[in-house]
C-alpha positions, -999 to +999 in steps of 0.1 A: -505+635+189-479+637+166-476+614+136-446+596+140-462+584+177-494+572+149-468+547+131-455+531+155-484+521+176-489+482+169-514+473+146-529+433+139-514+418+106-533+399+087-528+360+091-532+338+062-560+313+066-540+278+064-558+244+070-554+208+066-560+184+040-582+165+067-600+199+076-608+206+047-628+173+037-646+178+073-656+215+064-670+198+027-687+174+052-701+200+071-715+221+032-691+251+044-673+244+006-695+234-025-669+245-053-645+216-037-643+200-071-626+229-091-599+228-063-566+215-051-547+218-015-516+235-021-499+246+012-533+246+032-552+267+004-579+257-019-566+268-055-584+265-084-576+239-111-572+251-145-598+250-171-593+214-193-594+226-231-594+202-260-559+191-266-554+188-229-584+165-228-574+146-258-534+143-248-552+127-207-578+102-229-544+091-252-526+082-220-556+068-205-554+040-235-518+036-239-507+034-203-540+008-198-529-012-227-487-018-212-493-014-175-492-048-154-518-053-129-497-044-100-498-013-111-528+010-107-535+037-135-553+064-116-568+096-142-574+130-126-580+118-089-564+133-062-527+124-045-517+129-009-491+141-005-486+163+030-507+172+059-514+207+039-515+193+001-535+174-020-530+179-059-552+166-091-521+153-111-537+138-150-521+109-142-511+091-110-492+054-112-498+038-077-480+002-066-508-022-057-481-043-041-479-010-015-512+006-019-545-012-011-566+015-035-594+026-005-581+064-002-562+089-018-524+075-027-492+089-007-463+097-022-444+062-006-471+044-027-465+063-059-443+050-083-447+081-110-471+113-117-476+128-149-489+162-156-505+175-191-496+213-192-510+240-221-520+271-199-510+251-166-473+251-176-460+276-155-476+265-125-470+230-135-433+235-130-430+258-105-457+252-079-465+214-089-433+198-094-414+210-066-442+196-039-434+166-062-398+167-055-404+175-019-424+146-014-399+121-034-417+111-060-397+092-081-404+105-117-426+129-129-438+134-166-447+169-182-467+162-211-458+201-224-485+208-251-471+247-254-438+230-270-450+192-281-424+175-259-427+152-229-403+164-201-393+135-178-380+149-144-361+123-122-342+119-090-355+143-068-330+159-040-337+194-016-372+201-034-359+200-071-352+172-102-317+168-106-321+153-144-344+162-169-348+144-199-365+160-229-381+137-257-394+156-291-415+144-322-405+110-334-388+105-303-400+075-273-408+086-239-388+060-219-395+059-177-366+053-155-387+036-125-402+012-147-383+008-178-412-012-195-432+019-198-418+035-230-444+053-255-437+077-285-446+109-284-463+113-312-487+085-304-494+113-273-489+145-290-499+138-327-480+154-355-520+170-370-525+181-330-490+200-332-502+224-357 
């Protein structure tokens, strides 16, 4: 046999193991998964979340307090719980802001029920923008906050269109955060990134 008939005789490709958001709570059910809560769905695949280090931590707990203190109670303030938002993905956002007038709070919320997400990124940056935020987009979620600890500025990303934000607002130091979908949310940035946490 000569070895041009050995390359072209067909060989199985591997197949990417892809399964559902609602598979893969059944196969937690069933104890096939015990790492599930160091995980998100992204595109049917369990990936693991990043490691939380102190300023990540501290920059969540600051929202936690600020966003409890303004938000009305039609709004839920949801901290690192899980979003819906496809058949194959399921991401941890820091921050989710559900409508209570939509969403009835006994499951995960889908994206029609979300009014904004908000994502603290040191080490997660990269993947925060280019994995995270486009499922956002695709999904239409209104707004979406970066809380960008590498640079100390809150990236608001708005209007989403074909799987991207068209506008992206940038707010530094001394500046104040204001939301488009609820323009009573407005919050300085230093009150989330301290000045003494910058350095």
């Amino acid at each position: 046999m000569m070895r041009s008939d050995l390359v072209t005789q067909p060989y199985p490709q591997p197949r990417r193991l892809r399964f559902s958001v609602d598979d893969y709570y059944k196969m937690i059910e069933m104890g096939m998964i015990d790492d599930y809560e160091r995980s998100e769905i992204i595109d049917g695949q369990m990936v693991p979340k990043m490691t939380i280090g102190d300023r990540h931590a501290a920059a969540v707990n600051r929202l936690n307090r600020l966003l409890a203190s303004v938000l009305p109670e039609s709004i839920l303030l949801s901290i690192q719980n899980p979003i819906r938002l496809s058949d194959f993905d399921e991401t941890e956002p820091d921050v989710v802001l559900a409508d209570l007038t939509k969403y009835d709070g006994n499951r995960h919320p889908r994206p029609e029920e979300t009014i904004l997400v908000m994502e603290v990124s040191d080490v997660s940056l990269k993947n925060d923008r280019d994995v995270k935020l486009p499922l956002y987009a695709d999904a239409g979620i209104a707004e979406v906050w970066i809380v960008n600890l590498r640079d100390n500025v809150i990236e608001i990303h708005q209007d989403p269109s074909l799987g991207i934000y068209q506008q992206v607002q940038i707010f530094r130091s001394g500046g104040q955060a204001t939301s488009s979908v609820l323009p009573e949310l407005s919050l300085e940035v230093d009150a989330i990134i301290p000045q003494a946490a910058q350095e």
